[in-house]
VODOPA-66277 format. One record per residue (C-alpha): residue number from 1; x, y, z; residue in one letter. Coordinates in nm, 3 decimals, padded with zeros to 5 digits, m for minus. Example, Ala and Ser with C-alpha at 12.3 -4.5 7.8 and 13.67 -1.06 7.14 Angstrom:
+-----+---------+---------+---------+---------+
! num !      c1 !      c2 !      c3 ! residuo !
+-----+---------+---------+---------+---------+
!   1 !  01.230 ! m00.450 !  00.780 !       A !
!   2 !  01.367 ! m00.106 !  00.714 !       S !
+-----+---------+---------+---------+---------+
# end
This chain:
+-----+---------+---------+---------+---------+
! num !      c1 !      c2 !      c3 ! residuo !
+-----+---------+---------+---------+---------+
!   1 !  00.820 !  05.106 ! m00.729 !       X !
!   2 !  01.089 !  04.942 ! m00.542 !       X !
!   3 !  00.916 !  04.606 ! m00.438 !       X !
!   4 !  00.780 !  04.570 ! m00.782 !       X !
!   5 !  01.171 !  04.643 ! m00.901 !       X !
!   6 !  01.289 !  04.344 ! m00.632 !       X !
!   7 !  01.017 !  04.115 ! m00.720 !       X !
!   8 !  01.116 !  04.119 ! m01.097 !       X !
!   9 !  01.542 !  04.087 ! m01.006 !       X !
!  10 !  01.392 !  03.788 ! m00.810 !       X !
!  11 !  01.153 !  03.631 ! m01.085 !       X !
!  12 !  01.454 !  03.686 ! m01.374 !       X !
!  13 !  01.736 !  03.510 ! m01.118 !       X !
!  14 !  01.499 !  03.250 ! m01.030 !       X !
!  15 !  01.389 !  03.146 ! m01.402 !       X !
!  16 !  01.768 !  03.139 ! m01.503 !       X !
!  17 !  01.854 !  02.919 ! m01.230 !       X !
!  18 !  01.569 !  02.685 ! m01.383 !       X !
!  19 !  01.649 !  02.736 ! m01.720 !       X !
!  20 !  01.988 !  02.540 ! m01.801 !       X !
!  21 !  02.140 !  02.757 ! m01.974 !       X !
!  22 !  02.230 !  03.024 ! m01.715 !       X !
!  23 !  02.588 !  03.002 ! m01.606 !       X !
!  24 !  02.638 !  03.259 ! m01.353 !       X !
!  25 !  03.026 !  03.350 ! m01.276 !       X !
!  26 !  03.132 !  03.300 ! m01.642 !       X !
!  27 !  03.376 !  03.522 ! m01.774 !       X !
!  28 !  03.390 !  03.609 ! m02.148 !       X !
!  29 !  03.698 !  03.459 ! m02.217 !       X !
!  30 !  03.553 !  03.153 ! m02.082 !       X !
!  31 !  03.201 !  03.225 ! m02.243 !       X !
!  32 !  03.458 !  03.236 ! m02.561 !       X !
!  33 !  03.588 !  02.901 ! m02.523 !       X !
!  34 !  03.232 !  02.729 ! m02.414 !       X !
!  35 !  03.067 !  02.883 ! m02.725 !       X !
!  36 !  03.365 !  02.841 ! m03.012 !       X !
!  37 !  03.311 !  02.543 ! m03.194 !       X !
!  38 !  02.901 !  02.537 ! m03.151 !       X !
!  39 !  02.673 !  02.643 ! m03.437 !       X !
!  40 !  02.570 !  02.962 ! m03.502 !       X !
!  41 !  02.281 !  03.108 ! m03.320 !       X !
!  42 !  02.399 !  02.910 ! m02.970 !       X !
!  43 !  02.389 !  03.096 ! m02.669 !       X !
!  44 !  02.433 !  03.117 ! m02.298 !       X !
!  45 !  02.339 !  03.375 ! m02.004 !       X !
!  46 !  02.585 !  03.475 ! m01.786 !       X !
!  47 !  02.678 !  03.720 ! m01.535 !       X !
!  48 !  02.792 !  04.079 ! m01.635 !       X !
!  49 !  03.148 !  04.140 ! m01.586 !       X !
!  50 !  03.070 !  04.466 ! m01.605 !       X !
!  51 !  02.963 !  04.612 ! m01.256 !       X !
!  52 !  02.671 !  04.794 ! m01.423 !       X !
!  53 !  02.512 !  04.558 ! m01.549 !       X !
!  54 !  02.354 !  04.242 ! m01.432 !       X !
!  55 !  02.385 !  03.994 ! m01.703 !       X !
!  56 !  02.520 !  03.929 ! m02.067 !       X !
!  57 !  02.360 !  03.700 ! m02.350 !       X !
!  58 !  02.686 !  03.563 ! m02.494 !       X !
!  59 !  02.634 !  03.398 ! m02.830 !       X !
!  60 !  02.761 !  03.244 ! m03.124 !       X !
!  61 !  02.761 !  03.468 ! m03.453 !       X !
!  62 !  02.971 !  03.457 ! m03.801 !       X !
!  63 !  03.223 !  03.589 ! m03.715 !       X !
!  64 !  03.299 !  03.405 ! m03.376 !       X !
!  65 !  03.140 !  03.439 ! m03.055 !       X !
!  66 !  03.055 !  03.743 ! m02.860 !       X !
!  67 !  02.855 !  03.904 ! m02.553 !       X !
!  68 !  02.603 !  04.170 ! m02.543 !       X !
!  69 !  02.516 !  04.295 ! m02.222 !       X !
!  70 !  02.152 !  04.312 ! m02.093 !       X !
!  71 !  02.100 !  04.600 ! m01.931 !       X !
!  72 !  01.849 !  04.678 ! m01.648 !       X !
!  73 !  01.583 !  04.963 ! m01.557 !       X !
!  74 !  01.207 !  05.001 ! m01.375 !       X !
!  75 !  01.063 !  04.953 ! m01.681 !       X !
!  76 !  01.229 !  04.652 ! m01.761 !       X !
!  77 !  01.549 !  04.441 ! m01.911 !       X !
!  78 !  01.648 !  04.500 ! m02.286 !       X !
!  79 !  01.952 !  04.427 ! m02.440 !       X !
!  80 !  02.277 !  04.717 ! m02.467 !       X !
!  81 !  02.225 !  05.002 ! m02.681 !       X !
!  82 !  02.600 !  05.200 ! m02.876 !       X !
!  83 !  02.350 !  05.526 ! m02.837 !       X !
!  84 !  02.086 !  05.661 ! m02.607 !       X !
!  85 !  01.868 !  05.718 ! m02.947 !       X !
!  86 !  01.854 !  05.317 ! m03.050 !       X !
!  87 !  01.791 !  05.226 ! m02.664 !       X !
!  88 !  01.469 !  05.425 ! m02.626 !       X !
!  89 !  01.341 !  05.184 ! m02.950 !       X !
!  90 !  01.449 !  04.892 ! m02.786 !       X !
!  91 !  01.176 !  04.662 ! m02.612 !       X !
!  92 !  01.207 !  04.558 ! m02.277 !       X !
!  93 !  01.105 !  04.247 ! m02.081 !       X !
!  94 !  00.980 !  04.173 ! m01.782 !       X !
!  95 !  01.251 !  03.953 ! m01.713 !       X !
!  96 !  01.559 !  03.788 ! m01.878 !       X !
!  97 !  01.383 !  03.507 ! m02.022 !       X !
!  98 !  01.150 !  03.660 ! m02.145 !       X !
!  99 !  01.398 !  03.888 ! m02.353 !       X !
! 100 !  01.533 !  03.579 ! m02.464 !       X !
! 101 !  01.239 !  03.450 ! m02.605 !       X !
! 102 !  01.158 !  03.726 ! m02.796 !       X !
! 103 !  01.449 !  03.735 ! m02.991 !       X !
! 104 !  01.479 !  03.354 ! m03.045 !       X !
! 105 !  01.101 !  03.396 ! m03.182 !       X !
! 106 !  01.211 !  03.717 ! m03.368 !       X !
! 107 !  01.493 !  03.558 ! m03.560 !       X !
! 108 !  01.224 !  03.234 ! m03.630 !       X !
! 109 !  00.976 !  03.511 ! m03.798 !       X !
! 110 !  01.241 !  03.739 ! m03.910 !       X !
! 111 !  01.520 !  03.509 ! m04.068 !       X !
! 112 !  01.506 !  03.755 ! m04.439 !       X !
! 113 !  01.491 !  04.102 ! m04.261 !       X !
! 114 !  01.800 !  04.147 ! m04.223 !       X !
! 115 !  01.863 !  04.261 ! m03.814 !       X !
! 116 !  02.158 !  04.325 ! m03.726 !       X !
! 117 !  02.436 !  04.285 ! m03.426 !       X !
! 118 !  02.610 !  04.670 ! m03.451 !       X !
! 119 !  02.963 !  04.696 ! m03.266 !       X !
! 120 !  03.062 !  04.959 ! m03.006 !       X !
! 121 !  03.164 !  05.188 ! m03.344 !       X !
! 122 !  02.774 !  05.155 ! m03.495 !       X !
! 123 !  02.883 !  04.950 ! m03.754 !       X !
! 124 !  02.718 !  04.602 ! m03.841 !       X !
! 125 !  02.902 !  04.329 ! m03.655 !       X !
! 126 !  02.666 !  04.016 ! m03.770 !       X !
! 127 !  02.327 !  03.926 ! m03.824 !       X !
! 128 !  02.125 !  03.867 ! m03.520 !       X !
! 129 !  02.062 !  03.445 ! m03.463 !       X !
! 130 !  01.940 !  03.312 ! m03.156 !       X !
! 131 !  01.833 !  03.010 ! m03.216 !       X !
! 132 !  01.938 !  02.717 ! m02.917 !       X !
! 133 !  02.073 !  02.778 ! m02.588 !       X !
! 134 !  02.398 !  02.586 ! m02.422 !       X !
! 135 !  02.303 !  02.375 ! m02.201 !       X !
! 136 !  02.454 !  02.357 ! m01.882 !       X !
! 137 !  02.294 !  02.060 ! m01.750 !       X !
! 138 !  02.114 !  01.839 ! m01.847 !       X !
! 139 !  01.746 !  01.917 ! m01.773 !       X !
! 140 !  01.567 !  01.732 ! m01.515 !       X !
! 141 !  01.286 !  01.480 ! m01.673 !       X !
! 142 !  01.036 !  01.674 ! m01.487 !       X !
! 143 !  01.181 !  02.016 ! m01.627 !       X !
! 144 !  01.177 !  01.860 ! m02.005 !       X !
! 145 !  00.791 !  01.755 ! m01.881 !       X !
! 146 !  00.719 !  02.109 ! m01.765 !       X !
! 147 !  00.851 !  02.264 ! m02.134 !       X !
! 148 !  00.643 !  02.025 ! m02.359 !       X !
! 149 !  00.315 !  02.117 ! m02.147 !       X !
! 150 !  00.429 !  02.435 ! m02.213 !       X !
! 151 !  00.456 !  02.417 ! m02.568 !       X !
! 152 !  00.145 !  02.232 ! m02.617 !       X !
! 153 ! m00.047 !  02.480 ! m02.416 !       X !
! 154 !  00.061 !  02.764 ! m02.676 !       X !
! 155 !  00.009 !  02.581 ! m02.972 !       X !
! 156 ! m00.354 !  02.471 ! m02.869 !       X !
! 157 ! m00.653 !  02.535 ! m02.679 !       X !
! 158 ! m00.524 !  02.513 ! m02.324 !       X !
! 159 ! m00.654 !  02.236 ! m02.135 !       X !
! 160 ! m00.805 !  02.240 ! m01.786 !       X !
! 161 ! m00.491 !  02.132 ! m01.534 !       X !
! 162 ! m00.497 !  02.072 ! m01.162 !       X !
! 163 ! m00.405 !  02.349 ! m00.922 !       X !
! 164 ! m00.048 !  02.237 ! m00.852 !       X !
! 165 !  00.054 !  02.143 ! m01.160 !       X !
! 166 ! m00.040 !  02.484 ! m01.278 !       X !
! 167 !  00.140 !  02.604 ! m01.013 !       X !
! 168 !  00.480 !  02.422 ! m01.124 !       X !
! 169 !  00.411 !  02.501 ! m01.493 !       X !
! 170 !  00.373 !  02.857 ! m01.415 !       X !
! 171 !  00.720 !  02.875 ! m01.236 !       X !
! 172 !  00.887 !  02.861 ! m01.556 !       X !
! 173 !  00.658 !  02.936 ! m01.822 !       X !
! 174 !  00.899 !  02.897 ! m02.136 !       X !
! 175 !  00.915 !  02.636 ! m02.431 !       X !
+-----+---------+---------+---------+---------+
# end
């Protein structure tokens, strides 16, 4: 419904604010320039300079950097289809982030498989690499804090943690 629709557009624009690597107002020639001498598998989020869409995951690949939009419905955010067909297969996310760390994991597990980047055409552009984001800033101590409990929650029993601390952790629960 509507107010779950808002509350998840809220949750996603909040956790990119937090996240470092969100840039906002960044056009692709710019997300061009930011990206063109990093490694490949660095990205960014950005705004959508495309009206119908919210945000693009701009990223390094082999053959130079590039965007690909992330599109948005009720049942969630998932990355721009060339057909109707390959969108229906394509997961969605809750919100951006969570998108995002599903295919940096996915490339991790899935570095032989062979998945691919396809153009606008349905052709193979590159393989798909996310591996580090672009930091904006430089994360707050208390943010780097907040990712290492994070991590160390995931990898092993969780341990018992006071109410606001929880609280915080919860916020932005990403490695």
């Amino acid at each position: 419904d509507e107010s779950d629709d808002l509350q998840r557009l809220s949750d996603s624009a909040h956790q990119l604010r937090l996240s470092g690597y969100y840039y906002g107002h960044l056009s692709w020639k710019e997300s061009v320039q930011l990206l063109q001498n990093t490694k490949v598998g660095t990205f960014l989020v950005r705004d959508s300079s495309d009206a119908r869409y919210l945000y693009a995951l701009s990223l390094q690949t082999d053959k130079g950097p590039t965007s690909v939009r992330i599109h948005y419905s009720s049942s969630g955010f998932r990355l721009d289809a060339c057909s109707t067909g390959m969108a229906d297969h394509l997961p969605r996310f809750r919100t951006v982030l969570d998108l995002v760390d599903h295919y940096v994991a996915k490339w991790s597990q899935c570095r032989d498989k062979g998945q691919f980047w396809l153009d606008n055409s349905g052709q193979v552009h590159s393989e798909v690499v996310l591996i580090r984001p672009l930091m904006r800033d430089c994360p707050s101590l208390k943010h780097l804090c907040r990712l290492a409990c994070n991590n160390q929650q995931r990898q092993q029993q969780p341990q018992p943690i006071p109410p606001t601390i929880k609280s915080y952790l919860n916020e932005y629960p990403y490695q």
